[in-house]
ZAMARGU-4260 file (C-alpha; in steps of 0.2 Angstrom, whole numbers, plus 5000, padded with zeros to 4 digits):
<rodrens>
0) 5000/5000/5000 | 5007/5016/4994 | 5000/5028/5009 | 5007/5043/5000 | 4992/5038/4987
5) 4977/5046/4996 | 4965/5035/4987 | 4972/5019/4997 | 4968/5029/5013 | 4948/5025/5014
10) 4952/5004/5012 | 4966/5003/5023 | 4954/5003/5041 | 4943/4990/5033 | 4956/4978/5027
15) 4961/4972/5047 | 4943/4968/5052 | 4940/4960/5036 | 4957/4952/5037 | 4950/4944/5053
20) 4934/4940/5047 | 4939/4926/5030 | 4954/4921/5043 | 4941/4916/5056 | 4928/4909/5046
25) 4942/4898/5035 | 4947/4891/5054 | 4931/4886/5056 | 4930/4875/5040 | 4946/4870/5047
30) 4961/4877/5038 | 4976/4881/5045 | 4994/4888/5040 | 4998/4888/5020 | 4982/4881/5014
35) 4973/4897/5023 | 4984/4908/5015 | 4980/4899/4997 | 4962/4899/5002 | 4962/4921/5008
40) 4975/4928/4995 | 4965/4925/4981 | 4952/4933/4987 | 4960/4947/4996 | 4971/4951/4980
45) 4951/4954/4972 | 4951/4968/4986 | 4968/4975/4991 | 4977/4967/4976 | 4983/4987/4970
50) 4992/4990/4985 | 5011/4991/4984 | 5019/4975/4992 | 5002/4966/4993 | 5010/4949/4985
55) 5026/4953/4999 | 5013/4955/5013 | 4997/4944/5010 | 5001/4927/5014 | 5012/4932/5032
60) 4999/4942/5038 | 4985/4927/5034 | 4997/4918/5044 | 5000/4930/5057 | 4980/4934/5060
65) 4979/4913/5061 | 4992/4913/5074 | 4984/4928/5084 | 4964/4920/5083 | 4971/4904/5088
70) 4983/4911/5103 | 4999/4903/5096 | 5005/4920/5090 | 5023/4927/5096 | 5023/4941/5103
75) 5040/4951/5109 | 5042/4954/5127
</rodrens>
């Protein structure tokens, strides 16, 4: 995401809770690690695929947002 593109300013508060959303409801259909990320970046690409880095950053934050719903997720001390 380019933020110095004002246009990408309006999506970027949805994309988190919407993030949340498909990672939570994949779990519930039982995916987990690299086959929820092929499962969300597809359609996440549909939605925030124009945002710089999006193919860097897609499939670890699916992974990240897994980890942090299922309480495995590292955080520093």
């Amino acid at each position: 995401m380019r933020f110095e593109d004002s246009r990408n300013l309006p999506s970027f508060p949805s994309e988190s809770p919407t993030l949340h959303r498909l990672v939570s409801e994949a779990q519930a259909k039982g995916k987990t690690g690299t086959a929820l990320g092929e499962a969300l970046v597809p359609e996440l690409l549909q939605k925030y695929g124009e945002w710089g880095f999006f193919n860097f950053f897609a499939q670890p934050n699916v992974l990240d947002i897994d980890a942090e719903l299922r309480g495995t997720k590292r955080v520093p001390q």
